[in-house]
C-alpha positions as CSV (number, residue, x, y, z in Angstrom):
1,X,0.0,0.0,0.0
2,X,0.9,3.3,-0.7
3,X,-0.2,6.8,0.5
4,X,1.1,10.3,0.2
5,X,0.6,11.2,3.6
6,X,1.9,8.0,5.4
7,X,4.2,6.3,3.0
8,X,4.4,2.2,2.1
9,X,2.8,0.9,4.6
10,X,1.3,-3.3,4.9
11,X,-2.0,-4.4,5.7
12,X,-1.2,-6.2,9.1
13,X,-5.0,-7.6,9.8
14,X,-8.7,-6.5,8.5
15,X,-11.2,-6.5,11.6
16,X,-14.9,-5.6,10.4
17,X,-15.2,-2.2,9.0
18,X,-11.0,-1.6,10.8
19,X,-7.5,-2.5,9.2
20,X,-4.0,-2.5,10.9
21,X,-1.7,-1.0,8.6
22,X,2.4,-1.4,9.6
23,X,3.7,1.6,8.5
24,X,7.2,1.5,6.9
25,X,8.8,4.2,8.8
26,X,6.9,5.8,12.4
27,X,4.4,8.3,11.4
28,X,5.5,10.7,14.6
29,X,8.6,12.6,14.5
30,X,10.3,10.4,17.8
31,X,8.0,7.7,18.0
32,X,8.8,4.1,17.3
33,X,5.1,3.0,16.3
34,X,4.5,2.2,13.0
35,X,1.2,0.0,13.4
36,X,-1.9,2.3,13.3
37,X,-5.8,1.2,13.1
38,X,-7.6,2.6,9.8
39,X,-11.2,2.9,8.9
40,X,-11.3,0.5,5.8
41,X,-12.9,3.6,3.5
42,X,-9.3,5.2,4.1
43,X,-7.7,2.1,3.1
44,X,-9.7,1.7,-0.1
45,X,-8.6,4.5,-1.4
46,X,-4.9,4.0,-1.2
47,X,-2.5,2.7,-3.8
48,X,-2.4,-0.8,-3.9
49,X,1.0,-1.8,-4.8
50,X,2.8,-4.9,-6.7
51,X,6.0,-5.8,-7.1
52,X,7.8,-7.8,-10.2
53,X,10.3,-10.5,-10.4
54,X,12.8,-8.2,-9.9
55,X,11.5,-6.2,-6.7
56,X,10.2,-3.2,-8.6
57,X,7.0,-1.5,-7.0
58,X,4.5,-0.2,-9.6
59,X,0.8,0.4,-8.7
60,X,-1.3,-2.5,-9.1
């Protein structure tokens, strides 16, 4: 997943209308979190990302 506020970021687990997303880097300046909660309506609308044979990203 991708998003232009937070970064790549992995869908962790999907609980009703809630995802977990780990973040790759901490959202807060001097924080060490990088697993938030997310409405899944936010979640829809990020970019859903693939990767190739050779590691490359591109937006599925």
């Amino acid at each position: 997943m991708s998003s232009s506020d937070y970064g790549r970021g992995t869908v962790a687990a999907v609980f009703g209308s809630e995802v977990q997303v780990l973040w790759d880097a901490p959202l807060l300046e001097g924080t060490t979190t990088r697993l938030f909660t997310h409405d899944r309506t936010f979640v829809e609308r990020l970019t859903r990302l693939r990767s190739d044979q050779d590691g490359r990203e591109s937006p599925a």
